[in-house]
Backbone bond lengths (Angstrom), bond angles and torsions (degrees), N, CA, C in turn:
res aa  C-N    CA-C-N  psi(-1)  N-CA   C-N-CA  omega(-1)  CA-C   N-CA-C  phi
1 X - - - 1.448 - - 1.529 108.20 -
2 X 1.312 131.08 122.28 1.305 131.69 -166.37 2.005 98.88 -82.46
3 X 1.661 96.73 160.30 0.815 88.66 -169.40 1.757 118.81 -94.49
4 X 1.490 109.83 158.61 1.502 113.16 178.39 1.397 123.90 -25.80
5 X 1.764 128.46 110.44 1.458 155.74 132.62 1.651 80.32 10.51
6 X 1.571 133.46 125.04 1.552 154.09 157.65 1.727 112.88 67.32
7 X 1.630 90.91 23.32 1.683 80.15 162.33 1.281 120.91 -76.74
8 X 1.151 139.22 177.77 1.519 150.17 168.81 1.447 125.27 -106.29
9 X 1.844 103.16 107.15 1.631 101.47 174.72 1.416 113.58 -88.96
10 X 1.368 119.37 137.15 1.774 104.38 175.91 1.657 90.14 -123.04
11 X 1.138 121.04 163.85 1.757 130.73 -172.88 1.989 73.65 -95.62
12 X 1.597 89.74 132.37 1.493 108.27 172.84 1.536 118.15 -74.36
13 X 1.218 114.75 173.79 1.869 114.84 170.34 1.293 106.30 68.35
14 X 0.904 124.84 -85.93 1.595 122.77 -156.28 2.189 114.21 -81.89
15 X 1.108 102.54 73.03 1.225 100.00 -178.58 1.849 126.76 -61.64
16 X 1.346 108.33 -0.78 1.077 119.66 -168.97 1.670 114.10 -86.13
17 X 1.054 99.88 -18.39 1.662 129.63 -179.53 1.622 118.71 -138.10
18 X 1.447 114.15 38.29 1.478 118.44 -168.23 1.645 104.10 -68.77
19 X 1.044 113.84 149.83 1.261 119.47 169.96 1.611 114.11 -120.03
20 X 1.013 123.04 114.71 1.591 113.92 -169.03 2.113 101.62 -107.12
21 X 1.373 89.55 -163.03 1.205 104.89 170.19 1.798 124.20 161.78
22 X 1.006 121.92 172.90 1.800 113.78 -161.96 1.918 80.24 -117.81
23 X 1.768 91.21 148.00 1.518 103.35 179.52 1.698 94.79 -97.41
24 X 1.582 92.90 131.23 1.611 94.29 169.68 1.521 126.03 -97.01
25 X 1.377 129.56 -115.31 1.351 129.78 173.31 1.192 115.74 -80.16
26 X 1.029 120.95 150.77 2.057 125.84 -170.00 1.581 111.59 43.95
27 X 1.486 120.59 29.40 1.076 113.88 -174.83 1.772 128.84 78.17
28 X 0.902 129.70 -3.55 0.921 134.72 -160.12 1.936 106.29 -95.41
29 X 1.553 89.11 151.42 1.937 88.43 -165.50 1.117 72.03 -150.62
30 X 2.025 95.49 155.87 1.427 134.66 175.08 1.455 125.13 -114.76
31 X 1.234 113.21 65.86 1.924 111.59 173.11 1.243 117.41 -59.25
32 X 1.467 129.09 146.17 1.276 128.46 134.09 1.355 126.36 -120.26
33 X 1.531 113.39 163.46 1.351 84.42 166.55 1.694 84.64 117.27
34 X 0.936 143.54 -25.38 2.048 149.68 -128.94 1.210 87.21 -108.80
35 X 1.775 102.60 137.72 1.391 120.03 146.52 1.698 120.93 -49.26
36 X 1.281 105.78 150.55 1.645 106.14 159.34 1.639 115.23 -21.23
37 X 1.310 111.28 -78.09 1.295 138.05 160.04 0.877 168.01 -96.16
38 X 1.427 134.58 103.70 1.701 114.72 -153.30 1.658 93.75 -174.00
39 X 1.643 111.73 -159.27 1.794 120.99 -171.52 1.257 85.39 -124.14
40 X 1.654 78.04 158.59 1.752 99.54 178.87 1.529 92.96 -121.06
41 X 1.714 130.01 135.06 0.675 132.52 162.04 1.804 101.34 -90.56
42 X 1.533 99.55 162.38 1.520 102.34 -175.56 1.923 93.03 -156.23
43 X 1.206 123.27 134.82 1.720 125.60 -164.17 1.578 84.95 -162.00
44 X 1.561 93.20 131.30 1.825 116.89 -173.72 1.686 102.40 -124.63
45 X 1.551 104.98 -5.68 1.647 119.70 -172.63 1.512 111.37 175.10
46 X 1.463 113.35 172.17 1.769 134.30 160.49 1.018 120.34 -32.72
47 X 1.577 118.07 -55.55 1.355 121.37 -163.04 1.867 111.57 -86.28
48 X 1.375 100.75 140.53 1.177 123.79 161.74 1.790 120.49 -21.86
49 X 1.516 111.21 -65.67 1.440 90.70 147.25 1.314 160.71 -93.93
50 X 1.487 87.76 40.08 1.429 104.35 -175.15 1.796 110.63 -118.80
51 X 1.138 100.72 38.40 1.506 104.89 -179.69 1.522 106.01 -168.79
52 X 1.462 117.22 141.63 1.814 108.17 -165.43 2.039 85.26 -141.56
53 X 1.273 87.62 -174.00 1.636 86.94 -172.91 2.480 87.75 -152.76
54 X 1.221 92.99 120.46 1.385 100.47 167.89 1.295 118.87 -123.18
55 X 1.588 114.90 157.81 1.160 125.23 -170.53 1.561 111.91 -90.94
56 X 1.650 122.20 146.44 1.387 106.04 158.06 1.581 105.06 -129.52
57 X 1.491 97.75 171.72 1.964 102.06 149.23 1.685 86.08 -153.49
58 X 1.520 93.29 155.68 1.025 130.34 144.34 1.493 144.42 -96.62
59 X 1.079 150.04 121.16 1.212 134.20 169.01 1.871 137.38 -55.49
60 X 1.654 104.85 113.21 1.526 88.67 -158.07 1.482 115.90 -86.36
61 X 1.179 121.98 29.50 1.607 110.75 126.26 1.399 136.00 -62.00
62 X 1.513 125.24 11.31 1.185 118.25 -171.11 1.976 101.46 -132.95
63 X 1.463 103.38 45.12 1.612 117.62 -179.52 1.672 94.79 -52.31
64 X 2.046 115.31 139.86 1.024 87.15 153.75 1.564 113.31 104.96
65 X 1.370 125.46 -61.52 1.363 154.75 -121.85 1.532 76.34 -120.50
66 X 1.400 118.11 155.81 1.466 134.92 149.15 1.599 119.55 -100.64
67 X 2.029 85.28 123.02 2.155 65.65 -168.58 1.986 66.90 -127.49
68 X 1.371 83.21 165.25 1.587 120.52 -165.57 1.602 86.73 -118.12
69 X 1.550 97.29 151.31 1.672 127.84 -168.86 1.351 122.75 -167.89
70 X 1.141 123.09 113.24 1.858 113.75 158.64 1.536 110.22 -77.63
71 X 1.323 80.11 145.06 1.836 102.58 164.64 0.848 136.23 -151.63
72 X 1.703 132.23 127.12 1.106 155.62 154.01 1.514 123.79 -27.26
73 X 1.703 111.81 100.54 1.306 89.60 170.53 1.759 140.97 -90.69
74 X 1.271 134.96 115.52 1.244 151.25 168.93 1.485 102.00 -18.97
């Protein structure tokens, strides 16, 4: 089930260089800016189940490039 129309993804860990972004239709969000690898936090509210944290990678032959991914949230 994708997640809630204006939640908020921010790239986890490194707050010094966060990259955020707002989830639009079917869930889907647009970062730039992202390491190879790292979590996506995503929060629709306060409560505990209302916020999940997923993993990505990319492959770094594709610097630059927009690559598209589903993910599972943890």
């Amino acid at each position: 089930k994708p997640v809630p129309f204006g939640a908020t993804a921010t790239l986890a860990g490194n707050m010094a260089q966060a990259s955020g972004g707002i989830v639009g239709d079917n869930g889907r969000v647009y970062l730039s800016g992202m390491p190879p690898a790292g979590h996506v936090k995503v929060k629709w509210g306060n409560g505990a189940n209302q916020q999940c944290t997923t993993r990505y990678q990319v492959s770094s032959d594709t610097p630059g490039q927009l690559v598209q991914a589903d993910a599972v949230c943890l």
